[in-house]
Backbone bond lengths (Angstrom), bond angles and torsions (degrees), N, CA, C in turn:
res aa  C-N    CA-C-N  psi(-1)  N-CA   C-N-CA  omega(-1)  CA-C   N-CA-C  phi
1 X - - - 1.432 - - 1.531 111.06 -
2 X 1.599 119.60 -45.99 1.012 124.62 -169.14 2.044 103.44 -66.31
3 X 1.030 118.21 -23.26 1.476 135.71 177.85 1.216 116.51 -58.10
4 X 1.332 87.32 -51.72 2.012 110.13 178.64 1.393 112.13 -56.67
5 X 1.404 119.09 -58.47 1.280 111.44 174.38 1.132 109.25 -100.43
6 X 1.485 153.69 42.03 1.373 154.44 112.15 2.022 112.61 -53.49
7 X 1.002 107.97 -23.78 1.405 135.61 -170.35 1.761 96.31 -93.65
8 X 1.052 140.10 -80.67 1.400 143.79 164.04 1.483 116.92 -24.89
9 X 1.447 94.87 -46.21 1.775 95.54 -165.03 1.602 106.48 -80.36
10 X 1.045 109.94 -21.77 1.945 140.32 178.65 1.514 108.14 -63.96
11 X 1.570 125.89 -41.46 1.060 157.51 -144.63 1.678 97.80 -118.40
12 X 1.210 109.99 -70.76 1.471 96.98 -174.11 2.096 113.28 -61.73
13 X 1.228 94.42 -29.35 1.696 126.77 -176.72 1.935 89.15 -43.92
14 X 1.732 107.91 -60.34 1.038 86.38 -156.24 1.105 107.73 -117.31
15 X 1.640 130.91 39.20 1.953 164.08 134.93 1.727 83.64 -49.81
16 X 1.543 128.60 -77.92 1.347 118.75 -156.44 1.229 121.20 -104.04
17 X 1.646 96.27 29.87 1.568 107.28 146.54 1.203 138.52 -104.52
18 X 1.651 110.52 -13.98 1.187 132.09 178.08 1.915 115.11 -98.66
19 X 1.298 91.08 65.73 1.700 100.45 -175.54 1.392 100.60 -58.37
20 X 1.913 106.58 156.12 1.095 119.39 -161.21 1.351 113.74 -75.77
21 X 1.497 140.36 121.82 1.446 151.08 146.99 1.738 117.46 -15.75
22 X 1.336 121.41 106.67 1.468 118.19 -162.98 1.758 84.55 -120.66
23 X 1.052 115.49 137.60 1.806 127.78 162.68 1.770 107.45 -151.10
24 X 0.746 103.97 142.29 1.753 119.34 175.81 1.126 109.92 -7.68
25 X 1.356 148.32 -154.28 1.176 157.43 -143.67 1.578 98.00 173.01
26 X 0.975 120.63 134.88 1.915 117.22 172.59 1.160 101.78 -160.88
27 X 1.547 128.76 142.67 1.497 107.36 -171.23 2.200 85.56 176.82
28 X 1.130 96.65 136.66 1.214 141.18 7.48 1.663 133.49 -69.08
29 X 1.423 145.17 151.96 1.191 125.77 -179.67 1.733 118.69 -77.93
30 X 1.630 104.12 -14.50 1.100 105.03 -175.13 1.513 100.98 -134.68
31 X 1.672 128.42 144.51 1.056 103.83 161.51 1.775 87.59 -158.91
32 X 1.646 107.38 169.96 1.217 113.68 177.62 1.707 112.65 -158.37
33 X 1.088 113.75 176.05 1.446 109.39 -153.57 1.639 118.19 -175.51
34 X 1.342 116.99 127.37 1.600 113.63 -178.02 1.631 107.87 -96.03
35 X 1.365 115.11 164.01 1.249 100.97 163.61 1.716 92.66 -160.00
36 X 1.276 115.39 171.31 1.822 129.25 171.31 1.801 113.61 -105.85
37 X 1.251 97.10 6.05 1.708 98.87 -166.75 1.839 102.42 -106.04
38 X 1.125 108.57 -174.97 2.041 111.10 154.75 1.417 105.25 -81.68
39 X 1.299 100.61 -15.90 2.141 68.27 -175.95 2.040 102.98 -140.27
40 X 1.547 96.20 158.68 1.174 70.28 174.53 1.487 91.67 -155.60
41 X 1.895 110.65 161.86 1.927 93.28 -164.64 1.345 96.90 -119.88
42 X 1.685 112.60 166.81 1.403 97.92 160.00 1.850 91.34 -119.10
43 X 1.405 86.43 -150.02 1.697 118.96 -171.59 1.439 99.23 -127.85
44 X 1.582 108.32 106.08 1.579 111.01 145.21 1.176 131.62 -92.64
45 X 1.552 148.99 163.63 1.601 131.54 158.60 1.551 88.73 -121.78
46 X 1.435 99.84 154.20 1.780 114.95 -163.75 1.880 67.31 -124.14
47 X 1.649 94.76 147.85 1.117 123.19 160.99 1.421 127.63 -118.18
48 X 1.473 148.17 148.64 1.265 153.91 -171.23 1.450 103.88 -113.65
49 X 1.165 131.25 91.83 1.642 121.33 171.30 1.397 128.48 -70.29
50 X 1.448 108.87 -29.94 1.635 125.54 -179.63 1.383 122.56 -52.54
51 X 1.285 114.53 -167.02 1.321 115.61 -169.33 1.633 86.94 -123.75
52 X 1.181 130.98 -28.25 1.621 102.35 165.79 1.249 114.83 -120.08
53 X 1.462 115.87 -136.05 1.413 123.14 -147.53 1.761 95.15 -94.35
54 X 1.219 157.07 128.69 1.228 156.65 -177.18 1.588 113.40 -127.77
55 X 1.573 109.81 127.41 1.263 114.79 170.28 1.729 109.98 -77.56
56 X 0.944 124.25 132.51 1.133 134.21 172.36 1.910 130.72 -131.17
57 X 1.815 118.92 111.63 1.237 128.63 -175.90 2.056 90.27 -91.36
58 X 1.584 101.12 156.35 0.430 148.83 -166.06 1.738 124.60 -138.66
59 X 1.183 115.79 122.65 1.924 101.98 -162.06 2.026 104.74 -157.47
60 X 1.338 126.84 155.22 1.268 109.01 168.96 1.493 96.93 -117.57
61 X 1.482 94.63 162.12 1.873 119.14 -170.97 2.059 88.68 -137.15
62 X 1.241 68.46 153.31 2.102 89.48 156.66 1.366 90.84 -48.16
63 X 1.447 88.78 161.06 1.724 119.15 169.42 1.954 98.56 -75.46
64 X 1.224 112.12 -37.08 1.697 103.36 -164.27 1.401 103.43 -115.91
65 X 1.322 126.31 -3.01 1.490 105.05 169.69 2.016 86.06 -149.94
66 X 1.629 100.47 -151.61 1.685 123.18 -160.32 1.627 107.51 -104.47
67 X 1.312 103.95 20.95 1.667 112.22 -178.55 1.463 107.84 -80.68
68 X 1.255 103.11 115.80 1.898 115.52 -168.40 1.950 89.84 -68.23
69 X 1.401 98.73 154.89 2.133 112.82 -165.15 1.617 76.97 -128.26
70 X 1.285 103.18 101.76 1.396 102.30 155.10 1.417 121.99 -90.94
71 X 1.114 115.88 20.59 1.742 124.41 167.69 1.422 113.05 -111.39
72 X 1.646 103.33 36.83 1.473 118.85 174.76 1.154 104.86 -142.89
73 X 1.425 121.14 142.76 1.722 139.65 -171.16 1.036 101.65 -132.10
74 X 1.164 143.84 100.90 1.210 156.67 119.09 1.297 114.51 -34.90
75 X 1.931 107.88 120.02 1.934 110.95 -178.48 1.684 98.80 -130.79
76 X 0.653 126.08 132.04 1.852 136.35 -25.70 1.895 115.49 -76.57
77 X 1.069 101.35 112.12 2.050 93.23 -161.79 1.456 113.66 -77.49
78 X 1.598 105.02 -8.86 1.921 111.68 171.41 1.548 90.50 -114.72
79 X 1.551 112.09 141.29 1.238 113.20 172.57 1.876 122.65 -150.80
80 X 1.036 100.54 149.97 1.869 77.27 178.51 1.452 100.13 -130.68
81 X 1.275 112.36 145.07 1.922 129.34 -168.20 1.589 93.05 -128.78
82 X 1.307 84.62 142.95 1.764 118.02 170.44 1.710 89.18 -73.23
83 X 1.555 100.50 153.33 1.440 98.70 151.15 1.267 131.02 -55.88
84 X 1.513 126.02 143.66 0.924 134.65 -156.28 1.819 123.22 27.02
85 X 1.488 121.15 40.85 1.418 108.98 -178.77 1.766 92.81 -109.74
86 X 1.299 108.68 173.20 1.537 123.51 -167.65 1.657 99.22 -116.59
87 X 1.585 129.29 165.03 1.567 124.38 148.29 1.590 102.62 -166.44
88 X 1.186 115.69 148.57 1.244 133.87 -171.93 1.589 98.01 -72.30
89 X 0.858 102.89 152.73 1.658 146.05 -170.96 1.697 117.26 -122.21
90 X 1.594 120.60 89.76 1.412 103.56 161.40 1.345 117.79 -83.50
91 X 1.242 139.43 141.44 1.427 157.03 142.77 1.380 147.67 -110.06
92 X 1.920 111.19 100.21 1.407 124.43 -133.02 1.725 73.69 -109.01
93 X 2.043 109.49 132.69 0.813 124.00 134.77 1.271 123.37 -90.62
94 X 1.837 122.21 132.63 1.632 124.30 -165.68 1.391 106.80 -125.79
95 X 1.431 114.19 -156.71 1.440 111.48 -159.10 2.108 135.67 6.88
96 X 1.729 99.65 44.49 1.315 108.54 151.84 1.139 136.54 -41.03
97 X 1.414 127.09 103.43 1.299 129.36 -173.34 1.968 107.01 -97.82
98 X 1.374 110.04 133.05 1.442 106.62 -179.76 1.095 118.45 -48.46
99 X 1.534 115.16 131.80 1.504 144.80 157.06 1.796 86.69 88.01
100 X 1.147 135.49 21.67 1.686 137.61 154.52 1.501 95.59 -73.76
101 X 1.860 86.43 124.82 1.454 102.37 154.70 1.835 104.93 -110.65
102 X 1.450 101.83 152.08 1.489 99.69 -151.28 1.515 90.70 -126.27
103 X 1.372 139.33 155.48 1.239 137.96 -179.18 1.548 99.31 -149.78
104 X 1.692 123.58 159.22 0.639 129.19 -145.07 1.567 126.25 156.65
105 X 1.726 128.82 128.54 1.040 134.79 -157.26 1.628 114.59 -114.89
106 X 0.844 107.27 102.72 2.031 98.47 179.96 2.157 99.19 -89.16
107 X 1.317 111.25 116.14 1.840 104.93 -175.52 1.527 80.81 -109.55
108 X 1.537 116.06 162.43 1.260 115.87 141.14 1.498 116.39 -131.75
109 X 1.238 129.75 -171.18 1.163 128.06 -179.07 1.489 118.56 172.71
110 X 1.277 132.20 170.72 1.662 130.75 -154.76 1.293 85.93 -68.13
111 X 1.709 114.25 157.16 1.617 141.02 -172.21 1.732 81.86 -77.06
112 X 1.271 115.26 -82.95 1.483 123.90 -160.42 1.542 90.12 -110.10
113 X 1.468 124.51 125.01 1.545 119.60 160.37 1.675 119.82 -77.60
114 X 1.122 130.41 145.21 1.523 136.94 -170.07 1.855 109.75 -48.92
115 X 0.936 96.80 139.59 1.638 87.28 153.63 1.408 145.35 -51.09
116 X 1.330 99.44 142.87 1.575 100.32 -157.62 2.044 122.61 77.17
117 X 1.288 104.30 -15.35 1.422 110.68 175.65 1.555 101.77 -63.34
118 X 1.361 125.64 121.68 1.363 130.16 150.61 1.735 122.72 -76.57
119 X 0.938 109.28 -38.55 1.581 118.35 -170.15 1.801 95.49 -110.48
120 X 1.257 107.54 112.79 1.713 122.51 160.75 1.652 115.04 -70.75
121 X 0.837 144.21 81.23 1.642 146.37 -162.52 1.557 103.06 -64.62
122 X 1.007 109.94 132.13 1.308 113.96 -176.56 1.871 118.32 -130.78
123 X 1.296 125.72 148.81 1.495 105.53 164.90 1.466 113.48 -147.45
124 X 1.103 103.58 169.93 2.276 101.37 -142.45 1.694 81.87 -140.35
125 X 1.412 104.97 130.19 1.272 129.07 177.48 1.774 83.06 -98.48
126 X 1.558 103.66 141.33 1.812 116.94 164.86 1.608 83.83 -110.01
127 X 1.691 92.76 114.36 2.011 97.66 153.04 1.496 102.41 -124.10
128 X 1.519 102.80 172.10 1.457 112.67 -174.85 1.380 114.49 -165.11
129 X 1.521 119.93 125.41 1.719 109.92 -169.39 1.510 102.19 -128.29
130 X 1.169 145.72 163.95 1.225 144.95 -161.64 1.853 97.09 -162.62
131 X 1.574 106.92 105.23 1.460 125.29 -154.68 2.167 79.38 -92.27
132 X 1.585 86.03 135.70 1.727 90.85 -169.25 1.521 118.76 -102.03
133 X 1.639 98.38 -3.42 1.490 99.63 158.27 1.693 100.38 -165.93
């Protein structure tokens, strides 16, 4: 018995030590899209999870590794959120070449992370458009 709740108290001990993990909000996480033109945009919404005001960049990479897509514009790509407020995100993929399917990651994450933060939390929308002529 005495085990049982030596085991519980051990357990709950280290539930309210392991406070909850907060990183941006980005969403949709997935999205994709045709178009007939060179460029074509979607719609992100950036989220603020914190309790205050947070600068937040915003940037695109390859779909499979950290290679910056400079045939992506991100509007507005520096941003600052109230706690807990939300704002849309345009993101123009350009120079579409016919019958290119294009892939591609928009992440965002805090401008400067706080002190003492080791890990910058970040989260990466996968989009992808495939121009049809």
């Amino acid at each position: 018995m005495k085990s049982i709740f030596a085991c519980c108290a051990g357990l709950g001990a280290a539930c309210m030590l392991a406070a909850p993990l907060h990183a941006v909000g980005l969403g949709p996480l997935s999205k994709e899209g045709y178009i007939d033109g060179p460029r074509k945009g979607f719609e992100l919404v950036i989220y603020n999870p914190y309790q205050t005001s947070v600068d937040f960049t915003a940037y695109a990479v390859a779909a499979d590794d950290e290679t910056p897509q400079p045939r992506v514009t991100i509007i507005p790509a520096q941003l600052k959120l109230g706690a807990g407020q939300s704002r849309r995100l345009v993101v123009i993929a350009s120079d579409l070449a016919p019958e290119e399917y294009y892939q591609f990651r928009v992440c965002a994450e805090r401008t400067t992370p706080p002190t003492g933060v080791a890990i910058n939390a970040r989260v990466c929308s996968q989009l992808s458009v495939r121009r049809v002529r």
